[in-house]
C-alpha positions as CSV (number, residue, x, y, z in Angstrom):
1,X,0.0,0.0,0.0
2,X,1.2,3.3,-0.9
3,X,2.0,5.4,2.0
4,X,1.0,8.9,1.9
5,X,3.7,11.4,3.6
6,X,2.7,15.2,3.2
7,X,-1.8,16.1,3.5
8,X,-2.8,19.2,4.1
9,X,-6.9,20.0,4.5
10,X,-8.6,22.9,4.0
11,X,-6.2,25.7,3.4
12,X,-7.7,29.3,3.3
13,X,-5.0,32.0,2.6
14,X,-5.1,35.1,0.7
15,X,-1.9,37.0,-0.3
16,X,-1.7,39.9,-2.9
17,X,1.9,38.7,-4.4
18,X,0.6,34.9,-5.3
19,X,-2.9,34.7,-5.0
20,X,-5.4,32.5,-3.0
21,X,-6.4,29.1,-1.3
22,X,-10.0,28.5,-0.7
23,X,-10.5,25.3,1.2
24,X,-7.5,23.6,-0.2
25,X,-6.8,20.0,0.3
26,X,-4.5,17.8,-1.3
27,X,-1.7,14.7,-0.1
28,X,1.9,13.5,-1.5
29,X,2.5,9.8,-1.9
30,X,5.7,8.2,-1.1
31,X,8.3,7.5,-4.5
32,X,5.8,9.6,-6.4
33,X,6.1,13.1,-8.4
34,X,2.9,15.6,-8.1
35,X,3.5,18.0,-10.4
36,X,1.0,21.4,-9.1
37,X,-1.1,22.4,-12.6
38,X,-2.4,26.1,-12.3
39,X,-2.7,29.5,-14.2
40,X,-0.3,32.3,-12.4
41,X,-2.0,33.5,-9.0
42,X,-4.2,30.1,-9.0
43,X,-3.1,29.1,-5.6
44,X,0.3,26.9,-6.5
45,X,2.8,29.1,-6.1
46,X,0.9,30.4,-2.9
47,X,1.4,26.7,-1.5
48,X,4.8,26.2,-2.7
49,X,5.5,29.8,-0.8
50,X,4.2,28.5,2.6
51,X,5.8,24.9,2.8
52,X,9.4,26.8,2.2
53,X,8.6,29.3,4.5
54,X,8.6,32.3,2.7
55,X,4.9,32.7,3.6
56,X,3.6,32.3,7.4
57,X,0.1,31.0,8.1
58,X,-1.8,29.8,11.1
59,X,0.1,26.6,11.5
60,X,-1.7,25.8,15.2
61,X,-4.9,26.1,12.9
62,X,-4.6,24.6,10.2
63,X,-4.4,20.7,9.5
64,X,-1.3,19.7,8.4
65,X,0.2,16.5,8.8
66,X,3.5,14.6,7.7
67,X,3.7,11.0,8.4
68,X,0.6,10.8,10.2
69,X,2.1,13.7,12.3
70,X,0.1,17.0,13.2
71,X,2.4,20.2,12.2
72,X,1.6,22.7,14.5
73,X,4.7,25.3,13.6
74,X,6.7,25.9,10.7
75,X,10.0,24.9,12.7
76,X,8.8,21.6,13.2
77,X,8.2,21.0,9.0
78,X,11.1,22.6,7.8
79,X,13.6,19.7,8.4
80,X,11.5,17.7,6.6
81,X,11.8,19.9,3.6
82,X,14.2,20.1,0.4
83,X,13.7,23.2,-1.7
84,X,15.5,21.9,-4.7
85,X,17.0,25.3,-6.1
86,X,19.4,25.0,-9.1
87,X,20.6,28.6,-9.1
88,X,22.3,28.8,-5.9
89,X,25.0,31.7,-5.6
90,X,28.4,32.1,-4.2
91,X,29.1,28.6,-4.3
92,X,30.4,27.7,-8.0
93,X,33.4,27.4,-6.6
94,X,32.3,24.4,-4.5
95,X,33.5,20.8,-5.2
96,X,30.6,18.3,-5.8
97,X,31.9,16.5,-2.8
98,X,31.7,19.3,-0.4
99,X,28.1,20.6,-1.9
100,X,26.8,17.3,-0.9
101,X,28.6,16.8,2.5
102,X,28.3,20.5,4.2
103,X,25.2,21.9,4.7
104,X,26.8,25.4,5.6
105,X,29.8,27.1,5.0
106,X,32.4,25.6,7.6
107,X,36.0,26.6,7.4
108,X,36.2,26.4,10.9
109,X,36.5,21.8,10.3
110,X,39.4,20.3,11.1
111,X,41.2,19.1,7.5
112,X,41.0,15.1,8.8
113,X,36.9,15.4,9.3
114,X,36.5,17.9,6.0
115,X,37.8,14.7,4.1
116,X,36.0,12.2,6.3
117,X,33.3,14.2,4.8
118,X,34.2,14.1,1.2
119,X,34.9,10.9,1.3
120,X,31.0,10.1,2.8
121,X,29.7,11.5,-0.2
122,X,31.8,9.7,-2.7
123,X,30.6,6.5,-0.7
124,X,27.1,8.1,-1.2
125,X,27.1,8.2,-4.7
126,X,29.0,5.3,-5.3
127,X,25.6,3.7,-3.6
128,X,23.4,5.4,-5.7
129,X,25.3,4.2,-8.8
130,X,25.6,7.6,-10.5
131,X,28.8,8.1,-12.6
132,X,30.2,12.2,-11.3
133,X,33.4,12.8,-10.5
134,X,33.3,14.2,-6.6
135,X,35.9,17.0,-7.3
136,X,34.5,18.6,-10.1
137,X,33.4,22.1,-9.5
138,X,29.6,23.0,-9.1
139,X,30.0,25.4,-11.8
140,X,31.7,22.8,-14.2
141,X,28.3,20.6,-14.2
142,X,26.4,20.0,-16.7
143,X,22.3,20.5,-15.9
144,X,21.7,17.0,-15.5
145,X,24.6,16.6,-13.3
146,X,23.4,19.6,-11.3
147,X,19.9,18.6,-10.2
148,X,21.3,15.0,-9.7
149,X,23.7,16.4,-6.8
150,X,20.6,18.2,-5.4
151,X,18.4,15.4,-5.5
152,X,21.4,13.3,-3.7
153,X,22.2,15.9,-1.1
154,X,17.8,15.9,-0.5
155,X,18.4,12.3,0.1
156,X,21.3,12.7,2.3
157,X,19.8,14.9,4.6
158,X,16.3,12.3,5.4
159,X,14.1,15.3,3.5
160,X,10.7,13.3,3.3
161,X,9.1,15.8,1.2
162,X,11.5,17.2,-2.2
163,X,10.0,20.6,-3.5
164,X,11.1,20.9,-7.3
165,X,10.9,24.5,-8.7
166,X,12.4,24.2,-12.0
167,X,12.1,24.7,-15.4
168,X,14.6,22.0,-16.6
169,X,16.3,25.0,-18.7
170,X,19.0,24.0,-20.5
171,X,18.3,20.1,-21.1
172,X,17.2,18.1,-24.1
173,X,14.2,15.8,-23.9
174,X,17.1,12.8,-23.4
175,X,18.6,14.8,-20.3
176,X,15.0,15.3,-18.6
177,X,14.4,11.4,-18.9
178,X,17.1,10.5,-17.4
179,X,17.0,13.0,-14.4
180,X,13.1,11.4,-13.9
181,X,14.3,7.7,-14.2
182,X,17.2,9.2,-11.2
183,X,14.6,11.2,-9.1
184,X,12.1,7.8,-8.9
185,X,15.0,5.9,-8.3
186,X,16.4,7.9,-4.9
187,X,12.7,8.7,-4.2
188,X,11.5,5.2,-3.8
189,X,10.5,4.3,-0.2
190,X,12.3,7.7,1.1
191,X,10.0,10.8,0.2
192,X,7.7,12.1,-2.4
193,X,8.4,14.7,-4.8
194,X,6.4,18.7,-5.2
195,X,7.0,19.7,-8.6
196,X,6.1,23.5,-10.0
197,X,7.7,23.8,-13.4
198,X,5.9,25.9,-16.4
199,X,7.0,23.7,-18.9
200,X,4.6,21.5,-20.4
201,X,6.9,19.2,-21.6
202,X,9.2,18.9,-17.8
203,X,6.4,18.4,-16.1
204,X,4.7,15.8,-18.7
205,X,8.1,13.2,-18.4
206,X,8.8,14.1,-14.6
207,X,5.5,13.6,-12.8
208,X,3.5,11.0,-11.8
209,X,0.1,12.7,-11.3
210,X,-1.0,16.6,-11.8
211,X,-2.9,18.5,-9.1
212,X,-4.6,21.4,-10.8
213,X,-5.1,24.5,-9.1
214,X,-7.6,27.3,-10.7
215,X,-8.9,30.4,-8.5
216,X,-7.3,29.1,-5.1
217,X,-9.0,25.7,-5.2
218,X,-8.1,22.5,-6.1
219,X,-10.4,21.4,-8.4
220,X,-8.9,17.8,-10.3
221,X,-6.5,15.0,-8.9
222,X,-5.1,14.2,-12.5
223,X,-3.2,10.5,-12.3
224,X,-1.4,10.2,-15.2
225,X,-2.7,6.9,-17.5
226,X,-5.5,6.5,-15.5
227,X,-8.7,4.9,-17.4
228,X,-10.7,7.4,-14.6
229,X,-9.4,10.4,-16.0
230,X,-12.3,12.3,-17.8
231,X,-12.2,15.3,-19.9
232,X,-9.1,17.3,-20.8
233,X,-6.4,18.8,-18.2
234,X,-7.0,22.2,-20.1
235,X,-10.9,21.9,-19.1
236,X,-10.1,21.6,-15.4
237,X,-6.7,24.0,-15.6
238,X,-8.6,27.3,-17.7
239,X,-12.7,27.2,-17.1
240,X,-14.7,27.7,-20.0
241,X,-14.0,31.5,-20.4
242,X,-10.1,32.0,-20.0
243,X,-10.4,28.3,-22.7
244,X,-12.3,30.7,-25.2
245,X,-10.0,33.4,-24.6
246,X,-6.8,30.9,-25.4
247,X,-8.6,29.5,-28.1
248,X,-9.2,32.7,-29.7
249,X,-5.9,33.9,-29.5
250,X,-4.2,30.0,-30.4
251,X,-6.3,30.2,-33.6
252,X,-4.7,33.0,-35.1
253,X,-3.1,31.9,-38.5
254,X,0.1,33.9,-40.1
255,X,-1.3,35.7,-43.1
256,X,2.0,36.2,-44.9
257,X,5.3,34.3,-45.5
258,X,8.1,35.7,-45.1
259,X,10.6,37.4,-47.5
260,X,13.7,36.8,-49.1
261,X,14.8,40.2,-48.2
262,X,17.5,40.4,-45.4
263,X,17.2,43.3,-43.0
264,X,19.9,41.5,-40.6
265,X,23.0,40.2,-41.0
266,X,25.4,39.3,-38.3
267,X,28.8,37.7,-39.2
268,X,32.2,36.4,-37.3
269,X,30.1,35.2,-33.8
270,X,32.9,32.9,-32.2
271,X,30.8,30.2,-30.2
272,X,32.7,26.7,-29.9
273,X,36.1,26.9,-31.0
274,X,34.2,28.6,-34.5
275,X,32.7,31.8,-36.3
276,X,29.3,31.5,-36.9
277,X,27.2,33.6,-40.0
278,X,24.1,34.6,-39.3
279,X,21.7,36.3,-41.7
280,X,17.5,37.1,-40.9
281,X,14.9,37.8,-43.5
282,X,11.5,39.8,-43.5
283,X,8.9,38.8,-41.9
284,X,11.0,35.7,-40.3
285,X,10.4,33.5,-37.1
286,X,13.9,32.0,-36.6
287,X,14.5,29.7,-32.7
288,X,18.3,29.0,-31.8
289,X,18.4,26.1,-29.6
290,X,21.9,25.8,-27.4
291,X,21.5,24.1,-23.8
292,X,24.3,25.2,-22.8
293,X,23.4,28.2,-20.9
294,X,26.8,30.6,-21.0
295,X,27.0,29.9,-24.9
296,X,22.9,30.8,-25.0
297,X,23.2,33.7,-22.8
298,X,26.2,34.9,-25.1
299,X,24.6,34.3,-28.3
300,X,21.5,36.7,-26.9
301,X,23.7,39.1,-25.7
302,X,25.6,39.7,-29.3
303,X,22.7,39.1,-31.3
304,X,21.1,42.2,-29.2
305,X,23.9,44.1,-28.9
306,X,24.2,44.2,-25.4
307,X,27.8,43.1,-25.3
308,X,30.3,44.7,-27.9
309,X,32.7,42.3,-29.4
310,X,35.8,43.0,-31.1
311,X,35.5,41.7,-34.8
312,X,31.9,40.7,-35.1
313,X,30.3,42.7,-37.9
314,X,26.8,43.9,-38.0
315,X,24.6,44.5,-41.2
316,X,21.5,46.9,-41.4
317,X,20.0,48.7,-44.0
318,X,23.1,47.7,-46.4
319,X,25.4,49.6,-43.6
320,X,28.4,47.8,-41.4
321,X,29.0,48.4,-38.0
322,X,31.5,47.0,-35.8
323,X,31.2,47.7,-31.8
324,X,28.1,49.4,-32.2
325,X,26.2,51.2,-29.1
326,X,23.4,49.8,-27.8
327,X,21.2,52.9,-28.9
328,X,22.6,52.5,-32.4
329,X,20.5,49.0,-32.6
330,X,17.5,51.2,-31.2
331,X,18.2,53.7,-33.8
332,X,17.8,51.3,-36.6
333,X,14.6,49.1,-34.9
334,X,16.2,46.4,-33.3
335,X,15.3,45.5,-29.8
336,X,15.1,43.2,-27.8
337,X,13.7,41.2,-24.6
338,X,15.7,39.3,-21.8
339,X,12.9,37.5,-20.3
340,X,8.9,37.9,-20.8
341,X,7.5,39.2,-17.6
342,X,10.4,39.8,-15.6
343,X,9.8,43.5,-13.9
344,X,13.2,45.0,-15.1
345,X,11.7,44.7,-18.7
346,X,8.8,47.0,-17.9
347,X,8.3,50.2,-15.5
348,X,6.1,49.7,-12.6
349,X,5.4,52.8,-11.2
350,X,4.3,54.0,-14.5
351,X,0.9,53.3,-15.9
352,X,0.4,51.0,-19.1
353,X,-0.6,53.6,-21.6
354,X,3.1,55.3,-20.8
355,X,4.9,51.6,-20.6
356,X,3.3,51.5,-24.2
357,X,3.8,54.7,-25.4
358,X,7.2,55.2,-24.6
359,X,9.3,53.4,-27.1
360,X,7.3,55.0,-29.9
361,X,7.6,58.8,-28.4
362,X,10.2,60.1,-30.8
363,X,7.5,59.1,-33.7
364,X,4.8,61.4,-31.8
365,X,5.0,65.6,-32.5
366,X,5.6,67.2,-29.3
367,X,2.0,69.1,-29.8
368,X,-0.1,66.3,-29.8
369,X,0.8,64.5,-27.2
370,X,0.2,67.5,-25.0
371,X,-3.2,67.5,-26.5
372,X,-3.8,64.3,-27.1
373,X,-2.3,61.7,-25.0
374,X,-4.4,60.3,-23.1
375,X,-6.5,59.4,-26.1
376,X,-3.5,57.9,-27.7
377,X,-2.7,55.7,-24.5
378,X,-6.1,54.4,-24.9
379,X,-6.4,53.9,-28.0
380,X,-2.8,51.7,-28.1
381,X,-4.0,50.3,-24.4
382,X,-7.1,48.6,-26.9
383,X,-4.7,46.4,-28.6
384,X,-3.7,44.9,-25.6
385,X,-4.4,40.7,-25.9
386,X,-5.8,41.2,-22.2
387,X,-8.8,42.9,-22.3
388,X,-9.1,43.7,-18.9
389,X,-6.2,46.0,-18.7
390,X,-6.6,49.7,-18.9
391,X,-4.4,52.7,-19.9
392,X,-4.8,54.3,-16.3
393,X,-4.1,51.3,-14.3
394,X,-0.5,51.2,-12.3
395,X,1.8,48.1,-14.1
396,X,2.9,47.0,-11.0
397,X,-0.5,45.7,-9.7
398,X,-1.0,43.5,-13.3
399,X,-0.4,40.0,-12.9
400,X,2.7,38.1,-15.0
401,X,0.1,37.7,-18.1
402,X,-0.1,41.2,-18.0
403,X,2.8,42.5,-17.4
404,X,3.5,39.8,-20.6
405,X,1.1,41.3,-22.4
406,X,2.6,44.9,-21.8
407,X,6.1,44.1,-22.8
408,X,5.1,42.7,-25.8
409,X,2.4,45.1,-27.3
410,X,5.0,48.3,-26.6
411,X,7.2,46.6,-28.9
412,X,4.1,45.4,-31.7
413,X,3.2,49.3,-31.4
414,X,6.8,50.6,-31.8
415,X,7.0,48.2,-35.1
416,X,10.6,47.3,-35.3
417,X,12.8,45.4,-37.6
418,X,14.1,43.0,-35.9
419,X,13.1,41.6,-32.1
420,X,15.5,39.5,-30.3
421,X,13.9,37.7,-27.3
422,X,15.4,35.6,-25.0
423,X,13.7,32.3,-23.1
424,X,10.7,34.1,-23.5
425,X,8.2,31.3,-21.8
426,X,10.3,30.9,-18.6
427,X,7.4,32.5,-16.3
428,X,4.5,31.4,-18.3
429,X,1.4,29.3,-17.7
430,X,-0.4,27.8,-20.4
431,X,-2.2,31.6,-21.1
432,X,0.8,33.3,-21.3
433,X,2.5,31.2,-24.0
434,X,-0.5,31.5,-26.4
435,X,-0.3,35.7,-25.5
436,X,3.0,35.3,-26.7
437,X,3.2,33.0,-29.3
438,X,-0.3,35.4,-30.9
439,X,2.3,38.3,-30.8
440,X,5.1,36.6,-32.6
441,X,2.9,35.8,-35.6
442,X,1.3,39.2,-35.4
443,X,4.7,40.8,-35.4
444,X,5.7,38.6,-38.1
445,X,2.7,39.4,-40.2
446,X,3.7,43.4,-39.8
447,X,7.4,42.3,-41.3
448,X,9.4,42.0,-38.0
449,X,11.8,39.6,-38.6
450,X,11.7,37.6,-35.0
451,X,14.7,35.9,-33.6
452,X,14.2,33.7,-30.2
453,X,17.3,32.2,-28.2
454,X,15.7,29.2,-26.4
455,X,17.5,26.0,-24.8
456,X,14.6,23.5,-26.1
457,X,12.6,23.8,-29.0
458,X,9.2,23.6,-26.8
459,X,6.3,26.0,-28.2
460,X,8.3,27.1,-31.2
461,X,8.1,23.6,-33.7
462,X,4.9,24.9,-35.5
463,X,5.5,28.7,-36.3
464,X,9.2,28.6,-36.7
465,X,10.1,29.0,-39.9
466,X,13.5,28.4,-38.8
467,X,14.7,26.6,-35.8
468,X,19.1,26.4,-35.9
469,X,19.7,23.5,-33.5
470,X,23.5,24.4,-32.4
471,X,23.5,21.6,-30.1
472,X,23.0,19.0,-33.3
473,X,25.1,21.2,-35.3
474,X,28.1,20.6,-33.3
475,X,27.6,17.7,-32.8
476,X,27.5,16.8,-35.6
477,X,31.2,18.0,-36.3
């Protein structure tokens, strides 16, 4: 019989930053992955937020068990916890074995029990049966070797309940089956697993059942293969009017292919021991997919021109440019987005018709926007894919499909060239992706030539029109 290790009963929590949980109940099995199914501010991240602590609730009041144990204070659950985090800092420079053998920084050990300690967790995963070499550097690993020295270290410290908030970023289909077939394999008999990733695909091979969270309650227990299962996941996960809404917007079909013109060239990128050419037509979607995140990251970077290089050479409008300003890429409409709905693409404190308006200004005579602004904020605020956003309203009180929504409409209004954007979908539930992916095409439709620097080809494989797999390329060679 399955044994049943984390339950929690009727949870009722309101908090402005992640949302709500009416009267929510769910459990954790033992050797099992529940992967928490929800829209942004549906209640998951809210629960994820409370059993790491970042959130206090009534803990003598509300019914929480672990084990068959009552929890009647935070203290008393947080040993039992592993918040699997893959972007810890200020410890790169950490060996594997030390990672997994001390908890906290401890120069203060004696050099006969540091090794003691290494040489436990070379025993450690010697048990397991993992192949990693103990004294390679945190920051030398590759994803898959990452989470695996999380999970072990989870394992080594008795956790009974293994939080997982990750996006798999950075790993191949391959590289997420293997880390699943690893997590059952430590997780069997010893704890059970919390998974809150927004990618479809991560969570599809890691977990075992879906809970789906919409409007702070729990409203389907979705066990994958099960013959009981009724229905879609997107019927329990949107309701019938945010379905229509995705529908509407997933239905939109590309009216134009693109040209042969070029409007962007970019030539001499060194990336793996090689220069790379790189030209981008009219009207183009083109996806680069590199897992390796320092080479991704790079590529974005001079593709964007946020980094100058020495000898890369930059074509626009039949004109060369070598080390060229970041203003000079805005000069000649080519912009570009770190990450979809991350704040420090967007201004808080200023309303949406300004966030809007305000790469476009220089197109607008002085005159009438003195006169005429506010007409013209929300007039551009109607083109929004969220309808129930408004020109006046603060940014910083939207939600992440808004402040999605925000970022990428400034940029459909401001028309430009070329739009670089980088892992757009890492903060995205299933209604954010299709706001995106409706801009894309939109954008593409008005001539932008689109360029996305991903590390998995998830989302993109229909309207690509392009999709330069570096990873097979050089492997290839």
């Amino acid at each position: 019989m399955k044994k049943i290790v984390l339950r929690m009963s009727d949870l009722i929590l309101h908090n402005e930053d992640y949302g709500k949980l009416s009267y929510a109940s769910f459990y954790t099995i033992e050797g099992e992955v529940t992967a928490f199914l929800g829209l942004n501010y549906s209640g998951k991240e809210l629960l994820v937020q409370i059993l790491t602590g970042h959130i206090d609730m009534n803990w003598s009041e509300s019914r929480v068990y672990v084990d068959g144990c009552r929890i009647r204070k935070f203290v008393d659950l947080q040993p039992l916890i592993y918040y699997l985090n893959t972007n810890c800092e200020g410890i790169e420079n950490w060996s594997v074995a030390e990672y997994i053998s001390l908890k906290d920084v401890s120069w203060f050990l004696s050099r006969k029990v540091r090794e003691n300690l290494i040489k436990q967790a070379e025993q450690r995963i010697e048990k397991i049966n993992v192949q990693l070499n103990v004294k390679k550097k945190l920051r030398d690993l590759t994803p898959l070797e990452r989470r695996i020295v999380e999970v072990i270290r989870a394992e080594k410290e008795n956790a009974r309940i293994l939080i997982i908030e990750d996006e798999c970023e950075g790993m191949d289909i391959e590289s997420i089956q293997k880390y699943s077939d690893f997590l059952k394999t430590v997780i069997r008999g010893k704890m059970s697993v919390i998974l809150l990733c927004h990618s479809t695909r991560a969570a599809e091979i890691l977990s075992d059942e879906y809970v789906i969270f919409r409007r702070g309650r729990i409203v389907k227990r979705w066990k994958k293969n099960s013959p009981y299962n009724t229905g879609k996941i997107s019927d329990y996960l949107l309701g019938g009017t945010m379905r229509q809404k995705k529908n509407s917007l997933d239905s939109y079909a590309r009216k134009i292919t693109p040209l042969k013109k070029i409007v962007y060239e970019v030539n001499y990128v060194f990336l793996k021991d090689r220069k790379e050419n790189f030209c981008f037509h009219k009207g183009e979607i083109t996806t680069f997919v590199i897992t390796e995140h320092r080479m991704r990251q790079r590529l974005f970077q001079i593709l964007s021109g946020r980094i100058s290089l020495d000898g890369v050479e930059y074509t626009v409008q039949n004109k060369k440019m070598y080390s060229p300003s970041i203003l000079k890429f805005f000069e000649y409409k080519i912009v570009s987005v770190m990450r979809l709905g991350n704040d420090n693409e967007i201004f808080e404190k200023m309303s949406v018709g300004d966030n809007l308006m305000l790469p476009s200004l220089k197109k607008i005579p002085l005159l009438n926007y003195m006169i005429s602004g506010h007409k013209i904020k929300e007039i551009l605020s109607n083109e929004l894919e969220i309808e129930t956003v408004s020109s006046g309203q603060i940014t910083g009180c939207l939600g992440k499909n808004d402040h999605i929504s925000v970022a990428m409409d400034r940029w459909y209004i401001f028309n430009p060239d070329v739009i670089i954007l980088y892992e757009p979908f890492t903060s995205c539930d299933a209604y954010g992706v299709s706001v995106i992916l409706s801009y894309v095409k939109k954008m593409a439709d008005k001539g932008t030539s689109i360029i996305i620097v991903k590390s998995n080809s998830e989302y993109m494989e229909e309207c690509s029109d392009r999709i330069i797999d570096l990873d097979e390329i050089y492997k290839e060679q």
